[in-house]
C-alpha positions as CSV (number, residue, x, y, z in Angstrom):
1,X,30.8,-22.3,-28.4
2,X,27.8,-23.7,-26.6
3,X,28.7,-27.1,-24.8
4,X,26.4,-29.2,-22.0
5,X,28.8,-27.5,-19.5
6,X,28.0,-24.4,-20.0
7,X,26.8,-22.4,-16.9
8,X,23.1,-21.1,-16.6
9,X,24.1,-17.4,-16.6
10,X,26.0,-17.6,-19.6
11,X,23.2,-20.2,-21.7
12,X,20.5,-17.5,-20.4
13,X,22.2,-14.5,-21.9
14,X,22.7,-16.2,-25.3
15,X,19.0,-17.5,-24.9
16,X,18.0,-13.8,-24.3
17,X,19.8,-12.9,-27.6
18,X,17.8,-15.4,-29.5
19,X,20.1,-18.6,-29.5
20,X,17.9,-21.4,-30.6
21,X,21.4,-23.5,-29.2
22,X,21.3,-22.0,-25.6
23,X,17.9,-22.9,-25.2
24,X,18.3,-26.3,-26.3
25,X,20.5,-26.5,-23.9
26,X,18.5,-25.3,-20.9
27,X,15.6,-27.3,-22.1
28,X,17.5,-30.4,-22.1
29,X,18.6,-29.8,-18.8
30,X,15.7,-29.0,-16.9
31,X,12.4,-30.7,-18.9
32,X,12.2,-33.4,-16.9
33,X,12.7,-31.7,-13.7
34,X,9.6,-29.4,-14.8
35,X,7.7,-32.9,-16.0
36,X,8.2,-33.9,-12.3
37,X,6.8,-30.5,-10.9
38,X,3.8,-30.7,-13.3
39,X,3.0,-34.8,-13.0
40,X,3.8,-34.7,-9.3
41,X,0.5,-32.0,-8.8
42,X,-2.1,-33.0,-11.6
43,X,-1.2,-36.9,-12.0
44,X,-1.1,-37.0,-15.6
45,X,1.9,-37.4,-18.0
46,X,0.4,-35.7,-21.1
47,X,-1.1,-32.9,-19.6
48,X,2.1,-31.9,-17.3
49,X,3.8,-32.7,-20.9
50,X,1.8,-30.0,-22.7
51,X,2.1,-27.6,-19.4
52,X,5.6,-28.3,-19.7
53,X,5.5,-27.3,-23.4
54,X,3.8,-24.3,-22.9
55,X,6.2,-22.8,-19.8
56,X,9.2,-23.3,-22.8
57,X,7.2,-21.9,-25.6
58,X,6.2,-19.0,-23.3
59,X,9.9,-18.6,-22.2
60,X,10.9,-18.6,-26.0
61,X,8.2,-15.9,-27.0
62,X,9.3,-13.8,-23.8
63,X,13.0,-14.5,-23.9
64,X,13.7,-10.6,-24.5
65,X,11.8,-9.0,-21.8
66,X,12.6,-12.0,-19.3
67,X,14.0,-10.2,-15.8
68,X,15.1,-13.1,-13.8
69,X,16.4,-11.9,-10.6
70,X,16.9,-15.3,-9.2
71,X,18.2,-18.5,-10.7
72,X,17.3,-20.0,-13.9
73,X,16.3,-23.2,-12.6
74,X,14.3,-21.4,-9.5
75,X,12.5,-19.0,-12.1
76,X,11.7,-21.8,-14.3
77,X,10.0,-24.0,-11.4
78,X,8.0,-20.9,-10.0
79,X,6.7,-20.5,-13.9
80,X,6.0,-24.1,-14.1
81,X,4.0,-24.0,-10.9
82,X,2.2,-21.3,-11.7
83,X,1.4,-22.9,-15.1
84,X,0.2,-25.8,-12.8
85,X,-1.8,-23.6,-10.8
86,X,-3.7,-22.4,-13.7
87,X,-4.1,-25.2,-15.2
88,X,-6.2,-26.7,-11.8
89,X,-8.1,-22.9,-11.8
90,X,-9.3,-23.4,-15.0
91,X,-10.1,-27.3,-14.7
92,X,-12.1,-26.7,-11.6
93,X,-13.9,-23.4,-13.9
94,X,-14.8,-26.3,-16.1
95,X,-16.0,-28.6,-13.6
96,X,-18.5,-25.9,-12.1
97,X,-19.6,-25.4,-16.5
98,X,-20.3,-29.0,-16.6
99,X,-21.3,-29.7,-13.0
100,X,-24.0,-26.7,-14.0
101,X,-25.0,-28.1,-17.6
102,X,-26.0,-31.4,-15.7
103,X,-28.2,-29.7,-13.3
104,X,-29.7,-28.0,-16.1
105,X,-30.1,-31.2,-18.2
106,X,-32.0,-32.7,-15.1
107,X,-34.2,-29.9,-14.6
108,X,-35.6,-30.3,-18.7
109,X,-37.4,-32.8,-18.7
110,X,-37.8,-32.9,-22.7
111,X,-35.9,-36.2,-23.6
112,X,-36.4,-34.9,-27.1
113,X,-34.4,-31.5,-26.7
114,X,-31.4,-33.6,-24.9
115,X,-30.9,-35.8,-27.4
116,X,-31.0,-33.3,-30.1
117,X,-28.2,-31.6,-27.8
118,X,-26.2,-34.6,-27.4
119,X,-26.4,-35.1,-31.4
120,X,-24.7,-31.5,-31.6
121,X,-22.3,-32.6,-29.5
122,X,-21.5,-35.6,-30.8
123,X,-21.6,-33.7,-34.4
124,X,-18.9,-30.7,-33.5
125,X,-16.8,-33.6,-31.9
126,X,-16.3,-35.7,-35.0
127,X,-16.0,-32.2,-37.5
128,X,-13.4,-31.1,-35.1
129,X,-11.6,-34.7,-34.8
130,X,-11.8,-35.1,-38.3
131,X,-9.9,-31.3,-38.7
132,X,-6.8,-33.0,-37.4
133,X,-4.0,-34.2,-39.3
134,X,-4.5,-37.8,-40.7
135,X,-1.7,-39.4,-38.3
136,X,-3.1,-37.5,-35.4
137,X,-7.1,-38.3,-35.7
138,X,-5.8,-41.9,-36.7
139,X,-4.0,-42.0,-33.6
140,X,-6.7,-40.2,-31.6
141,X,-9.5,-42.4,-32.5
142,X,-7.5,-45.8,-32.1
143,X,-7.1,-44.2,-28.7
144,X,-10.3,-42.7,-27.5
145,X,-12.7,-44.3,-29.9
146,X,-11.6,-47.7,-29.9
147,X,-9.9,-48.3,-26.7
148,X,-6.3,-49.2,-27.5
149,X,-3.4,-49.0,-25.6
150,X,-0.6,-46.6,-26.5
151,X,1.2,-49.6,-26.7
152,X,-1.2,-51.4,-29.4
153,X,-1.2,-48.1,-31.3
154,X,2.6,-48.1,-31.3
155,X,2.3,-51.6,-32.8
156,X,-0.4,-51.6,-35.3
157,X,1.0,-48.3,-37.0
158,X,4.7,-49.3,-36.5
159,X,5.4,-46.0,-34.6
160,X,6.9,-45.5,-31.4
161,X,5.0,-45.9,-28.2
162,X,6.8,-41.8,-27.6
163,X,5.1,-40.9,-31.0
164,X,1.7,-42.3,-30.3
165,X,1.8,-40.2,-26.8
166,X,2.9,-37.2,-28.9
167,X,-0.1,-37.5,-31.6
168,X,-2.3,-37.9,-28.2
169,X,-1.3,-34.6,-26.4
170,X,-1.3,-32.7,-29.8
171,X,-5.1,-34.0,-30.4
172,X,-6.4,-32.8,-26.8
173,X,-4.8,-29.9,-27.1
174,X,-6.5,-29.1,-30.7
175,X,-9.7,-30.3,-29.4
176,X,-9.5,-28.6,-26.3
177,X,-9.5,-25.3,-27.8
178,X,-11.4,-25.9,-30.9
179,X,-14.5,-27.0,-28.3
180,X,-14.2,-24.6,-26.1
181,X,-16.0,-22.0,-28.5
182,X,-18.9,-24.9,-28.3
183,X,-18.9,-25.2,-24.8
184,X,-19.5,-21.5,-24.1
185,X,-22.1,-21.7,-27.1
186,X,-24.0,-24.4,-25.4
187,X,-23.9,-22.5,-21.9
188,X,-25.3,-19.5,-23.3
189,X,-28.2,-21.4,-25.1
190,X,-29.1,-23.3,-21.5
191,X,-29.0,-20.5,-19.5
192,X,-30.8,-18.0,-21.5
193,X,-34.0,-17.2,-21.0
194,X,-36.3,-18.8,-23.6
């Protein structure tokens, strides 16, 4: 029987064998640690939350071929870093995109062709919001459309302030990924030769 006692070793080799208890148990005990580890290097709650997330779902998927050599808990926090790590690679990636879009939108001087751009933009953003389950875009555009607090959100929709945060990081990460595709589409159309 698997307790909150239960040693590492022994809640890793049920894990391994597929029990959905043992890693309960092991994410219970070390998600806030690996919150800490992710907030502590990119500074915000729901994007160490969705890093932290990932690291478990990844664990999960990999939990057969998994050849941990050290500690749980060391292995875990070397997975989480590295998680962190590529999080800031592929942040600063985007920075040099969008840092390389607005030299590019300074150089055209056709007020015209940006606007049509930003029109796009602004088009494939609201598709994609409105793609996202009715709680979540509700949430979502109390949030980053009309400026509310998670704490006013929590309120007006009489859900908790946990919940609100929850709809939040489920949103980005949708929207992340579903504008991505756009992004590389709108590179490819600046930097072409025309």
């Amino acid at each position: 029987m698997i307790s909150k006692d239960t040693c590492d070793e022994d809640l890793l080799c049920l894990f391994q064998q597929g029990s959905e208890a043992a890693f309960e148990v092991l994410y219970n005990r070390y998600w806030e640690r690996m919150l800490t580890i992710a907030y502590y290097r990119i500074g915000c709650v729901e994007t160490a939350k969705g890093l932290v997330q990932d690291v478990f779902a990844n664990l999960w998927q990999r939990r057969e071929q998994l050849a941990i050599k050290t500690t749980f808990v060391i292995y875990l926090s070397s997975a989480m870093r590295y998680a962190v790590l590529d999080h800031i690679r592929s942040q600063v990636v985007q920075e040099k995109y969008v840092a390389a879009i607005k030299k590019a939108a300074q150089q055209v001087d056709d007020t015209t062709l940006e606007s049509i751009e930003y029109r796009e933009l602004t088009q494939v953003l609201n598709q994609e919001i409105g793609k996202l389950p009715a709680k979540c875009q509700t949430v979502f555009r109390l949030s980053r459309v009309d400026h509310h607090s998670n704490q006013e959100i929590a309120k007006q929709l009489n859900i908790s302030p946990k919940t609100v945060e929850n709809h939040l990081t489920k949103a980005l990460k949708i929207l992340r990924i579903s504008l991505q595709e756009f992004m590389v589409f709108l590179l490819s159309i600046i930097f072409l030769p025309h």
